[in-house]
C-alpha positions as CSV (number, residue, x, y, z in Angstrom):
1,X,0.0,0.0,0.0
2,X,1.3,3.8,-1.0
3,X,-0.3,7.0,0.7
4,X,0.2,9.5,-2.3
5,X,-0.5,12.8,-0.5
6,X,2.7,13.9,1.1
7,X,0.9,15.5,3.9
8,X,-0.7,11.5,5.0
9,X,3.2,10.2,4.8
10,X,4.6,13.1,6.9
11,X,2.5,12.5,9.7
12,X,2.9,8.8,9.7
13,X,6.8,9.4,10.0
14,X,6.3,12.3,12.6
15,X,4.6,10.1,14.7
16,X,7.5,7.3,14.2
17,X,9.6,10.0,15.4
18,X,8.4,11.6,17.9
19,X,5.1,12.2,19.3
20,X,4.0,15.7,18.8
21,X,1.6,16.9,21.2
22,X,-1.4,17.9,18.5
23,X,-1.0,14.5,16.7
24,X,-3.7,12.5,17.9
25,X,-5.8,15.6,17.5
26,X,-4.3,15.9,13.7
27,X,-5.1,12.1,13.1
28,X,-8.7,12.3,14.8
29,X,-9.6,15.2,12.4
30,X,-7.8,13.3,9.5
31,X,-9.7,10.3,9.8
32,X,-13.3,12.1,10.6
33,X,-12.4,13.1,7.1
34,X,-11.7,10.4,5.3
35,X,-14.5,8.9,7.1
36,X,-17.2,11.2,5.4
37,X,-15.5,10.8,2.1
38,X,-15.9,7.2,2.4
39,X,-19.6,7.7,3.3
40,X,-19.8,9.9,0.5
41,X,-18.7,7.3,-2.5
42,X,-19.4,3.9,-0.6
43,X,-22.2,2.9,-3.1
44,X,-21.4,5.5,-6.3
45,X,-20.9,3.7,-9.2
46,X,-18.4,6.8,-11.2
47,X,-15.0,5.5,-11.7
48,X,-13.7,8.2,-9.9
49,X,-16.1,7.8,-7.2
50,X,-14.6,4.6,-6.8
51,X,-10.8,5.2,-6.7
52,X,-11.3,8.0,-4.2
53,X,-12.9,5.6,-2.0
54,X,-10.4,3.3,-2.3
55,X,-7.7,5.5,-2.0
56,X,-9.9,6.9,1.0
57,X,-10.2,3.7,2.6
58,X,-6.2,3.2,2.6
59,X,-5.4,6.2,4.0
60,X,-7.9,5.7,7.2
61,X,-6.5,2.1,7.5
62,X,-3.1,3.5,7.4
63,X,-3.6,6.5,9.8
64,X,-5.3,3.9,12.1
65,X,-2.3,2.3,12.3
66,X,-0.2,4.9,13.6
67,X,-3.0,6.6,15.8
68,X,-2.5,2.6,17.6
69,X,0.7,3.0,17.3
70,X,0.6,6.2,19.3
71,X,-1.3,5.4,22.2
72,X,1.5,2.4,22.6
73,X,4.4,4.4,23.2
């Protein structure tokens, strides 16, 4: 799996890193995001409609990922 926004990668390797204070806040707000988008082209039948909620659906797997991997350290 590849996150294509830069933005998604940067804050999966900032939380790697070190654990900013705002990031669980950044990654909450993140994911309520991708959330709706998901909502938004679950059942559309446009190709597009369906990439975005593919790509959509990565990027909130991903991001749930390092919000776990958060609360670990």
């Amino acid at each position: 799996m590849s996150i294509e926004n830069d933005l998604d990668y940067l804050i999966g390797y900032e939380a790697k890193r070190r654990k900013h204070p705002l990031l669980p806040e950044l990654i909450d707000r993140k994911l309520e995001l991708e959330n709706k988008i998901i909502e938004n082209t679950k059942n559309k039948q446009t190709e597009m409609a369906r990439k975005q909620y593919h790509k959509s659906t990565a990027i909130a797997a991903a991001l749930m990922e390092v919000k776990n991997g958060c609360k670990m350290q």
